[in-house]
PDB file of N, CA, C and O in Angstrom, chain B, residues numbered from 101:
ATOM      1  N   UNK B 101      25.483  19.164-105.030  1.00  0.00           N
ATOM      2  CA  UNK B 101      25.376  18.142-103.992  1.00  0.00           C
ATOM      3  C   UNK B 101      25.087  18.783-102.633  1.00  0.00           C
ATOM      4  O   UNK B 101      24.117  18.385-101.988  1.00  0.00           O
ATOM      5  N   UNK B 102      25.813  19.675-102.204  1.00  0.00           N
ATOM      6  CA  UNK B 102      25.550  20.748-100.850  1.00  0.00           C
ATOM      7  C   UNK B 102      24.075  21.219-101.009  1.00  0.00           C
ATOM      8  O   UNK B 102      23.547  21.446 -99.920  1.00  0.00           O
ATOM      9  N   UNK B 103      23.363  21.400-101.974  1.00  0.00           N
ATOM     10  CA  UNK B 103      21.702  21.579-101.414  1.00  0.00           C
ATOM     11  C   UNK B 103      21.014  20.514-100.964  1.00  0.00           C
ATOM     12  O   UNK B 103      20.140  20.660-100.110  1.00  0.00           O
ATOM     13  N   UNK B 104      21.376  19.104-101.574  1.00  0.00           N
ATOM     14  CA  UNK B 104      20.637  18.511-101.371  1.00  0.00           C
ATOM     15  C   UNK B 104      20.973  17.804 -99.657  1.00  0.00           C
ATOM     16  O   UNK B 104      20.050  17.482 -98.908  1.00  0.00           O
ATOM     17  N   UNK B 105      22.062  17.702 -99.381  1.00  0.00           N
ATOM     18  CA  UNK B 105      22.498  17.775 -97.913  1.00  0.00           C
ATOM     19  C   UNK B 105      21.745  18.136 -96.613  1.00  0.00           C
ATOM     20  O   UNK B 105      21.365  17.674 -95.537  1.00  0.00           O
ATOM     21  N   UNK B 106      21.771  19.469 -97.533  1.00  0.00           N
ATOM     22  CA  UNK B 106      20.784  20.817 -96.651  1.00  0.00           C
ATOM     23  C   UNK B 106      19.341  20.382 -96.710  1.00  0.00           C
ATOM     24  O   UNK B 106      18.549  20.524 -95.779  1.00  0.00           O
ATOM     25  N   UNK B 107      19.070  19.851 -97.856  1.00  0.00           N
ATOM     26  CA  UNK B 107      17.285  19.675 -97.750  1.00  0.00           C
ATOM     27  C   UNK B 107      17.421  18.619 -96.826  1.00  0.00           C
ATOM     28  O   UNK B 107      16.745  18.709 -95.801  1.00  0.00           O
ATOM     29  N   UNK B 108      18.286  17.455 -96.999  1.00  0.00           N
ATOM     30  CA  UNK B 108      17.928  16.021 -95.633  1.00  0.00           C
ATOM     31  C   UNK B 108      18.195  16.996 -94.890  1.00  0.00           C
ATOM     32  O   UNK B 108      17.124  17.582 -94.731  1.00  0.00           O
ATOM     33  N   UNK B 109      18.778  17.379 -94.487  1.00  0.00           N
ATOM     34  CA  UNK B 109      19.538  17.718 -93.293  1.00  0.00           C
ATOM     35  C   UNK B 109      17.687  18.434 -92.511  1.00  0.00           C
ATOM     36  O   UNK B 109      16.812  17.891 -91.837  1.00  0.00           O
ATOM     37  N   UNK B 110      17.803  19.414 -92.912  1.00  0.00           N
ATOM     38  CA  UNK B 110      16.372  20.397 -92.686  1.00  0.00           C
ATOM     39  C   UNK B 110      15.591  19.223 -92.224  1.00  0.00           C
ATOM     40  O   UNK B 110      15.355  18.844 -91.077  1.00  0.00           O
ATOM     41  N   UNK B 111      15.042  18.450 -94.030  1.00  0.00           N
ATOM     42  CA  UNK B 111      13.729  17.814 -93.070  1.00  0.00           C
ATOM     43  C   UNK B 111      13.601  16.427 -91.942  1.00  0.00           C
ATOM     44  O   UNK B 111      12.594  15.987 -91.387  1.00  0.00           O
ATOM     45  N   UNK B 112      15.115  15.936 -91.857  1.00  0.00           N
ATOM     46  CA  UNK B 112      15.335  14.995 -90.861  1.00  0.00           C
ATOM     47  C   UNK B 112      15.198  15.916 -89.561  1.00  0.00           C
ATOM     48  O   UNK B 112      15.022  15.385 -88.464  1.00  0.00           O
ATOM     49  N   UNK B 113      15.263  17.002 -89.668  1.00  0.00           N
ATOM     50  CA  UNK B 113      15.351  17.913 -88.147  1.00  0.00           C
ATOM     51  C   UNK B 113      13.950  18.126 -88.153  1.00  0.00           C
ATOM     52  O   UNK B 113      13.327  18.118 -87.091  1.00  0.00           O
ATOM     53  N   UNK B 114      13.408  18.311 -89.214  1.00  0.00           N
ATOM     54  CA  UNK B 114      11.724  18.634 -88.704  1.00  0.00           C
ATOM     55  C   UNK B 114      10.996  17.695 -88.147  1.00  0.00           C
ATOM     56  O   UNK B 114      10.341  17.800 -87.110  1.00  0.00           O
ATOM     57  N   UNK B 115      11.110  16.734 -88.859  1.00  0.00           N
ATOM     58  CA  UNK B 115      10.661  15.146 -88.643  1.00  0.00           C
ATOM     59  C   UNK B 115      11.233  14.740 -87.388  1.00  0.00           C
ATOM     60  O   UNK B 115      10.348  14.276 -86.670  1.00  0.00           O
ATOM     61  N   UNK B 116      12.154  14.733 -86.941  1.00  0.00           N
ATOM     62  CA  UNK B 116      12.269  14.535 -85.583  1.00  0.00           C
ATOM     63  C   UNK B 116      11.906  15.664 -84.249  1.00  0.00           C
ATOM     64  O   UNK B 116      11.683  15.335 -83.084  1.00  0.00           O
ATOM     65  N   UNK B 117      11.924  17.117 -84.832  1.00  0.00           N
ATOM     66  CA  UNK B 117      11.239  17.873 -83.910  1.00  0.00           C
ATOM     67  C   UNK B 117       9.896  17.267 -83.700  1.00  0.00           C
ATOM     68  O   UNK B 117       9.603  17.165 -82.508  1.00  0.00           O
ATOM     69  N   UNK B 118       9.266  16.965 -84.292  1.00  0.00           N
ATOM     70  CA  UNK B 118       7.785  16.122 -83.383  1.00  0.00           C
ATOM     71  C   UNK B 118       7.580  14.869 -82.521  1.00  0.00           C
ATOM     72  O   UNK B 118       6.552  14.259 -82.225  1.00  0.00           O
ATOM     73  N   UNK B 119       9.204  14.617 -82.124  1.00  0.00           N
ATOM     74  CA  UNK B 119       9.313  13.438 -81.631  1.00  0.00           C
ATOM     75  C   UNK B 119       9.967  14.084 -80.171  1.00  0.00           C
ATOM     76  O   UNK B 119      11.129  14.392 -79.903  1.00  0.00           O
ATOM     77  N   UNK B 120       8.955  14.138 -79.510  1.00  0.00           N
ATOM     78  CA  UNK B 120       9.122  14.794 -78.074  1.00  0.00           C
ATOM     79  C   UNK B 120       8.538  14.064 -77.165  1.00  0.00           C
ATOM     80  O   UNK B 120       7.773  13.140 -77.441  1.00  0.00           O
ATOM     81  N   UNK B 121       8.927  14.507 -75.705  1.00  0.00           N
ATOM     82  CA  UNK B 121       8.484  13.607 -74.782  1.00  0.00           C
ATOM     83  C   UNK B 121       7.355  14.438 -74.252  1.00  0.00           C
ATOM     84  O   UNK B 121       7.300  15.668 -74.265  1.00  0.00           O
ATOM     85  N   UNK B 122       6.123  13.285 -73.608  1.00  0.00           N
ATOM     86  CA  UNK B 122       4.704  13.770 -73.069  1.00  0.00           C
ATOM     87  C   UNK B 122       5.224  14.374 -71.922  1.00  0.00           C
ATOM     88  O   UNK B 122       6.064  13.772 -71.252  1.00  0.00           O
ATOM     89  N   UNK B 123       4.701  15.857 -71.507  1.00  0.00           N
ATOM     90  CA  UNK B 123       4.508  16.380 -70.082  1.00  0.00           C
ATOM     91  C   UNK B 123       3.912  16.242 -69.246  1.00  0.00           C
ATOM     92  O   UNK B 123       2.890  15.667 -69.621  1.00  0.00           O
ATOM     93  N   UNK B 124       3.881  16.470 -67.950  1.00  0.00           N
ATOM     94  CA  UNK B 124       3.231  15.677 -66.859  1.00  0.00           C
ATOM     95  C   UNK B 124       1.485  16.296 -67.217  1.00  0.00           C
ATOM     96  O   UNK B 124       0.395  15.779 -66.970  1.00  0.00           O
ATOM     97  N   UNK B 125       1.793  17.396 -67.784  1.00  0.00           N
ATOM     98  CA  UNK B 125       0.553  17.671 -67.589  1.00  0.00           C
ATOM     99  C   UNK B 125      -0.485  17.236 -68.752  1.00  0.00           C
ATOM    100  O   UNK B 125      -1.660  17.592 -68.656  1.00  0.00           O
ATOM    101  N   UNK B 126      -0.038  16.454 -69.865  1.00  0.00           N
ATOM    102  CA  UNK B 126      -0.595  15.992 -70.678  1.00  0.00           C
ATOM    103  C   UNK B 126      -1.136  14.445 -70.741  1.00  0.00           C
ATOM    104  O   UNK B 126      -2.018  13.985 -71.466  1.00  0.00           O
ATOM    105  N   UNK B 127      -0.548  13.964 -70.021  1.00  0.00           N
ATOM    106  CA  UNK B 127      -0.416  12.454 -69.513  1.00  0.00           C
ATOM    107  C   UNK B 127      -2.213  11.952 -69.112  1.00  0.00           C
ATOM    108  O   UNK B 127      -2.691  10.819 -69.048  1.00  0.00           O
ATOM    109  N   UNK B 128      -2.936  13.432 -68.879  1.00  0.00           N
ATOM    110  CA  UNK B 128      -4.375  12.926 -68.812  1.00  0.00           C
ATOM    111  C   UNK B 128      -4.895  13.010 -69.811  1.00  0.00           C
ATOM    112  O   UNK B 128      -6.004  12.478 -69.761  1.00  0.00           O
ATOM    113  N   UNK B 129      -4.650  13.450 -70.811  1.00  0.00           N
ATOM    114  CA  UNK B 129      -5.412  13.192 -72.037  1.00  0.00           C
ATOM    115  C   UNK B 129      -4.595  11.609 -72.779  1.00  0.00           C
ATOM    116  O   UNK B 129      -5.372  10.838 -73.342  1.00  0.00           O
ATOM    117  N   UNK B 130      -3.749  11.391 -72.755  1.00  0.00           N
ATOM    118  CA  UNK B 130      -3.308   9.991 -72.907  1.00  0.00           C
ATOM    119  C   UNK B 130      -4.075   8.383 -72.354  1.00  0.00           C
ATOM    120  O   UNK B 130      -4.165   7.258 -72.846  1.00  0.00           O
ATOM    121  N   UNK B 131      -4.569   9.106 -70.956  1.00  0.00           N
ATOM    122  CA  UNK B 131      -5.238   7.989 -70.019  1.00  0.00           C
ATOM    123  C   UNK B 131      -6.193   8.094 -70.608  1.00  0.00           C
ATOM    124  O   UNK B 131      -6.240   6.997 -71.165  1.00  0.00           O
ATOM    125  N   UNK B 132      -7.314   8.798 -71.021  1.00  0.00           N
ATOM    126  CA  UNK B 132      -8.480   8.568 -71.286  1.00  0.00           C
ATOM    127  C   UNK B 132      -8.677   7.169 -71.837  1.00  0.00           C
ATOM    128  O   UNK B 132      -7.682   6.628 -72.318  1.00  0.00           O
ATOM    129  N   UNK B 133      -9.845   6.499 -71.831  1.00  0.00           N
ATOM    130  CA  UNK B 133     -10.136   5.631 -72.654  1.00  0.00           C
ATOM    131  C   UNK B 133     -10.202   4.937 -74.077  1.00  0.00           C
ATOM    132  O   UNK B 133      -9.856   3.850 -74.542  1.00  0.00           O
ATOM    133  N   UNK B 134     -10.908   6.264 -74.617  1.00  0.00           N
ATOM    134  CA  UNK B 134     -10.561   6.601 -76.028  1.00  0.00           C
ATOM    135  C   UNK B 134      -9.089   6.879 -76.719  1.00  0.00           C
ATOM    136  O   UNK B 134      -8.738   7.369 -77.792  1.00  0.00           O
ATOM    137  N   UNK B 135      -8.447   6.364 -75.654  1.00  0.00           N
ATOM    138  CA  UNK B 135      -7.045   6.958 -76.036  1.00  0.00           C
ATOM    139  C   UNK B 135      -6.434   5.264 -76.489  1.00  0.00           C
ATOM    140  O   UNK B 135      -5.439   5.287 -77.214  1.00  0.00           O
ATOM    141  N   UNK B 136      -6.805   4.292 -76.225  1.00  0.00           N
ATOM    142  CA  UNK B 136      -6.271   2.947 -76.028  1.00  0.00           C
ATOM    143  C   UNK B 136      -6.386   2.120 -77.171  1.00  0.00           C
ATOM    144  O   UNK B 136      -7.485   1.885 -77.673  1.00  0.00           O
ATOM    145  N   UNK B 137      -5.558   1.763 -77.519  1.00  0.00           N
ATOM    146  CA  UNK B 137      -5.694   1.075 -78.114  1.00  0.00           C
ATOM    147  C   UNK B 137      -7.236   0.269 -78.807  1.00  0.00           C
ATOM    148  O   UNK B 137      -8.017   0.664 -79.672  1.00  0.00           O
ATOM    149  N   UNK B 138      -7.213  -0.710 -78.164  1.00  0.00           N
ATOM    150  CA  UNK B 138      -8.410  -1.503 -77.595  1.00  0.00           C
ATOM    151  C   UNK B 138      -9.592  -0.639 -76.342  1.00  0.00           C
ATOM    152  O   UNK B 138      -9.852  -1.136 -75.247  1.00  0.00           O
ATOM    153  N   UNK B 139      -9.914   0.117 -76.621  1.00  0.00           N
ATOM    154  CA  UNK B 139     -11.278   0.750 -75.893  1.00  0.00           C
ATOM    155  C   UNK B 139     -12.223  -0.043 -75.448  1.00  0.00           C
ATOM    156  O   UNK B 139     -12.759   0.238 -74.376  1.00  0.00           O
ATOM    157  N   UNK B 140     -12.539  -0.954 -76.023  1.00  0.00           N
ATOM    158  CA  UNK B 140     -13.268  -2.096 -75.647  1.00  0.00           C
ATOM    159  C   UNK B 140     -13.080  -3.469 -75.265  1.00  0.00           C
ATOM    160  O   UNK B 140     -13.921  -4.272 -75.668  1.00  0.00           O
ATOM    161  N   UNK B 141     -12.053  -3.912 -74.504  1.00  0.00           N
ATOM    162  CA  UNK B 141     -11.811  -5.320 -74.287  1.00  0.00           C
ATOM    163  C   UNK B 141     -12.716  -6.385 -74.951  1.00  0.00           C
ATOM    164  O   UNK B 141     -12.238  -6.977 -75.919  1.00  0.00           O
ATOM    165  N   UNK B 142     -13.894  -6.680 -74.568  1.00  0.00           N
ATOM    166  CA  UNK B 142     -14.980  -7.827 -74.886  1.00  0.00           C
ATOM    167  C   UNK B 142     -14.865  -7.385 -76.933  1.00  0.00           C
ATOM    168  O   UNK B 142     -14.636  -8.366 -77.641  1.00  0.00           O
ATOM    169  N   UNK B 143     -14.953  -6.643 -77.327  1.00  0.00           N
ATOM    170  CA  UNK B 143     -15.107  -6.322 -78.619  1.00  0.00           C
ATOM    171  C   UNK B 143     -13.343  -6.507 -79.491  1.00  0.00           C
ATOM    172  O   UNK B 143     -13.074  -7.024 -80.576  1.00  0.00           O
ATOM    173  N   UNK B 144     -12.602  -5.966 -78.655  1.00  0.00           N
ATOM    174  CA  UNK B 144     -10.621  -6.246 -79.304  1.00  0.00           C
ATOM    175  C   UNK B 144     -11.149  -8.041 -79.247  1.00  0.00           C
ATOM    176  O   UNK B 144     -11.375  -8.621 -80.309  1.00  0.00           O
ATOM    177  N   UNK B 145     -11.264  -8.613 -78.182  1.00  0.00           N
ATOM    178  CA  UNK B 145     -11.503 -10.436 -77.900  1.00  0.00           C
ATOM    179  C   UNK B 145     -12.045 -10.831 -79.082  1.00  0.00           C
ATOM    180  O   UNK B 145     -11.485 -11.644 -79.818  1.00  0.00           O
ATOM    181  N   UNK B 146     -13.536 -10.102 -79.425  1.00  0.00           N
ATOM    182  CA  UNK B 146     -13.903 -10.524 -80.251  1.00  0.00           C
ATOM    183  C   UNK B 146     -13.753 -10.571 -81.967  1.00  0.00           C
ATOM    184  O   UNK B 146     -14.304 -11.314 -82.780  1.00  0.00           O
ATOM    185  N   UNK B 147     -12.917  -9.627 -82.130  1.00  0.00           N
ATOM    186  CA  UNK B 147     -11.755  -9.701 -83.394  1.00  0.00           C
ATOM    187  C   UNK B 147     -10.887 -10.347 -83.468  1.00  0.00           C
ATOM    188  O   UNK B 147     -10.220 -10.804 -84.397  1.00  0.00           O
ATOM    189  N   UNK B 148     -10.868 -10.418 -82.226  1.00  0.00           N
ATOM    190  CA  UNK B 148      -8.968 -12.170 -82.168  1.00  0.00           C
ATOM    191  C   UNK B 148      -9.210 -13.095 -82.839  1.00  0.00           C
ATOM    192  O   UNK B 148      -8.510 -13.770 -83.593  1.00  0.00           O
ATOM    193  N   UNK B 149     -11.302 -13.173 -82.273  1.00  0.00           N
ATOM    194  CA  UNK B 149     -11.342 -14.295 -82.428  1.00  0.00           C
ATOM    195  C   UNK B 149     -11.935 -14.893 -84.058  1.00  0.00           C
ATOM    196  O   UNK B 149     -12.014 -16.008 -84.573  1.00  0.00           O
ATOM    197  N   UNK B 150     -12.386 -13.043 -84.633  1.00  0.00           N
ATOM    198  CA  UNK B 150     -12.680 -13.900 -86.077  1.00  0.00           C
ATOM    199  C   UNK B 150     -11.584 -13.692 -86.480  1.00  0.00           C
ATOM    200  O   UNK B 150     -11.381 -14.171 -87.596  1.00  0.00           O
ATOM    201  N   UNK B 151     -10.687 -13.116 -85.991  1.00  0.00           N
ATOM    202  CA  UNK B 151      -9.671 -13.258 -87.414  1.00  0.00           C
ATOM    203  C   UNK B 151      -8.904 -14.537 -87.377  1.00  0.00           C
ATOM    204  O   UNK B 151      -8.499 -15.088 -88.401  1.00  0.00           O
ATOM    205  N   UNK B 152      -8.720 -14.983 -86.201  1.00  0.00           N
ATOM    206  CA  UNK B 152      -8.395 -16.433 -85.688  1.00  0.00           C
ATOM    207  C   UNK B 152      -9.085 -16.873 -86.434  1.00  0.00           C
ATOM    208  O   UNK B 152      -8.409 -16.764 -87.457  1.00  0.00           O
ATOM    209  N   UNK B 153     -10.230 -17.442 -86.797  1.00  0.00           N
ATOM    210  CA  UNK B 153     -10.747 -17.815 -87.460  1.00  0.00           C
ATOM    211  C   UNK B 153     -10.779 -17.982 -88.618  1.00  0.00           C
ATOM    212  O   UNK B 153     -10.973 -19.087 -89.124  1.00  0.00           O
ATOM    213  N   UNK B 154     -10.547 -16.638 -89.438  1.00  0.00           N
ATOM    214  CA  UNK B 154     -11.159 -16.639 -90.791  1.00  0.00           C
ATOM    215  C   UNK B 154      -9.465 -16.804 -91.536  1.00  0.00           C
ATOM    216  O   UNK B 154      -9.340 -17.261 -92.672  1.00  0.00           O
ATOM    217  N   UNK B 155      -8.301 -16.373 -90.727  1.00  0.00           N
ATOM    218  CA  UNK B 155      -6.928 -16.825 -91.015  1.00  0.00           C
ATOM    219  C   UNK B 155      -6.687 -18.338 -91.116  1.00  0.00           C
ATOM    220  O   UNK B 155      -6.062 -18.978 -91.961  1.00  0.00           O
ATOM    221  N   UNK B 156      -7.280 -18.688 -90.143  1.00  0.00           N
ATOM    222  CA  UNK B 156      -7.091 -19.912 -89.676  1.00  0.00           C
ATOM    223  C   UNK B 156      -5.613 -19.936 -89.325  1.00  0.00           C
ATOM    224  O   UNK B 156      -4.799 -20.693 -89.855  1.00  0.00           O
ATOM    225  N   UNK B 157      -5.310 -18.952 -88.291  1.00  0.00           N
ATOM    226  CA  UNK B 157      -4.364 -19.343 -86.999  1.00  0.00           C
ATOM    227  C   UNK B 157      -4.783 -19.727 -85.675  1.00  0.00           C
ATOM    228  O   UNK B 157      -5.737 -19.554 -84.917  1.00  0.00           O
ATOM    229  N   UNK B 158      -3.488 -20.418 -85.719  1.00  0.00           N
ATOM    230  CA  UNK B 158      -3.382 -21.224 -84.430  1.00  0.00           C
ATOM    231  C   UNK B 158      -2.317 -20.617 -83.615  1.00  0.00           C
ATOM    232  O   UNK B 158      -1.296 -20.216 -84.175  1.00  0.00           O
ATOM    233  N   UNK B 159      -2.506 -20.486 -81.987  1.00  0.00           N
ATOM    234  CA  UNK B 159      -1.637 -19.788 -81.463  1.00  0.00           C
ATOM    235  C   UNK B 159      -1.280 -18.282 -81.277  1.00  0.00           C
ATOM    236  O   UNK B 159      -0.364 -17.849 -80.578  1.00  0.00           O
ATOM    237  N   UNK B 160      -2.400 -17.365 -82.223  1.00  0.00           N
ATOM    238  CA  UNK B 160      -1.740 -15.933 -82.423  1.00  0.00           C
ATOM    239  C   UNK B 160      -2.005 -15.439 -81.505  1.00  0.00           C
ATOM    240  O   UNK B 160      -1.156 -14.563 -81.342  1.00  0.00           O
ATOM    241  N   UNK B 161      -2.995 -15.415 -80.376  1.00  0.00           N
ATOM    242  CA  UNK B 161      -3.449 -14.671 -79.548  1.00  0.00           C
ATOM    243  C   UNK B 161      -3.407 -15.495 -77.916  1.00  0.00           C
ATOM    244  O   UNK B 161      -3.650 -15.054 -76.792  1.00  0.00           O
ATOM    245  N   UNK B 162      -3.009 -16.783 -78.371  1.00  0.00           N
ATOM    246  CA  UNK B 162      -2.715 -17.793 -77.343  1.00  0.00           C
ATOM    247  C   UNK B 162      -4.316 -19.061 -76.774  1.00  0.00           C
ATOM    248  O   UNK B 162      -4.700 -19.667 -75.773  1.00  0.00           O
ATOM    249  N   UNK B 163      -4.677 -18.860 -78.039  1.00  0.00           N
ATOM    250  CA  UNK B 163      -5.495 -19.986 -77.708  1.00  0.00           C
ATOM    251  C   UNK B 163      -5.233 -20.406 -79.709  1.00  0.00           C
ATOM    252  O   UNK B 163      -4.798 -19.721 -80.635  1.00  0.00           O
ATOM    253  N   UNK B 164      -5.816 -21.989 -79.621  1.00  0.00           N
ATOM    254  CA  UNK B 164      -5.778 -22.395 -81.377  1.00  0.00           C
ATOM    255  C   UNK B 164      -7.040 -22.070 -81.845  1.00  0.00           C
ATOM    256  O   UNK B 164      -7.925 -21.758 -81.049  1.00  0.00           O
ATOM    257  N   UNK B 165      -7.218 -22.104 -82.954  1.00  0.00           N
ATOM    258  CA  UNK B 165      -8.274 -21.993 -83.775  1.00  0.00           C
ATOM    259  C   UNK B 165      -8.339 -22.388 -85.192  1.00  0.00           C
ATOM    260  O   UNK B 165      -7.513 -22.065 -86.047  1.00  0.00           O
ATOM    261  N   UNK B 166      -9.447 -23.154 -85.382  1.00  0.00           N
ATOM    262  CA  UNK B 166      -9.732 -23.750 -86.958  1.00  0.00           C
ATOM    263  C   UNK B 166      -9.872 -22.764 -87.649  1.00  0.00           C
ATOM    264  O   UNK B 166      -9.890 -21.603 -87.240  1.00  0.00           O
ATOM    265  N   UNK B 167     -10.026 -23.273 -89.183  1.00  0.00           N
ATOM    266  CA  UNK B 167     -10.815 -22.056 -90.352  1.00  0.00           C
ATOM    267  C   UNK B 167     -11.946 -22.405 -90.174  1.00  0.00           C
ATOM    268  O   UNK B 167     -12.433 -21.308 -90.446  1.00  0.00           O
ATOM    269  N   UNK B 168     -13.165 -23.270 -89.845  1.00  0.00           N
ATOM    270  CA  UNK B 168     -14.423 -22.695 -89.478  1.00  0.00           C
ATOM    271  C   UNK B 168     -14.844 -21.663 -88.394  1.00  0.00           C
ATOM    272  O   UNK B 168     -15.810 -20.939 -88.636  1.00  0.00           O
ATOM    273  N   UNK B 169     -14.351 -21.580 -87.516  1.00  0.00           N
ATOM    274  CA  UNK B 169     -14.935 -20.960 -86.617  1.00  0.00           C
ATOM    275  C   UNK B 169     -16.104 -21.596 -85.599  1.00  0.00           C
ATOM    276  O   UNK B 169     -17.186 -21.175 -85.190  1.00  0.00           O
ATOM    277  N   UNK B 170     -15.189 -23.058 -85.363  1.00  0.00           N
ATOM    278  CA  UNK B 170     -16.654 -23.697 -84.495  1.00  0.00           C
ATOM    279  C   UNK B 170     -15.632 -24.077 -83.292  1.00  0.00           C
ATOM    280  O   UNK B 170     -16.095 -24.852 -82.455  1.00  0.00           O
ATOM    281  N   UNK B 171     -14.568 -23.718 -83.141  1.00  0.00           N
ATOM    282  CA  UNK B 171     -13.969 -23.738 -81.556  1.00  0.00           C
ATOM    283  C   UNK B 171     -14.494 -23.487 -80.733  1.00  0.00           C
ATOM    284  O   UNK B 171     -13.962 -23.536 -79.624  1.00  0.00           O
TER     285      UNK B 171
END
């Protein structure tokens, strides 16, 4: 039972060693553009809106939408 302890034990410590905080001096490669989520506003919009669509939800993104897609 004591090895297997030791193995969580180990790889819960590894697995959280990569969970560190950004340095000031890294914080510009974060800003970039390519860094975002959504890189493209007009193009993220335009996935809301088929998937709004093709789900046929109403409300997910804060406007309604049918399953055709003629809103």
């Amino acid at each position: 039972m004591r090895p297997r302890l030791l193995f969580a034990l180990l790889a819960a410590g590894l697995l959280l060693g990569g969970c560190s905080e950004v340095k000031p001096w890294e914080k510009g490669y974060i800003a970039r553009p390519e860094m975002a989520f959504d890189p493209d506003p007009l193009e993220a919009g335009f996935k809301r809106h088929i998937y709004d669509s093709k789900e046929a939800a109403s409300g997910g993104y804060g406007v309604g939408g049918g399953g055709c897609g003629c809103n």
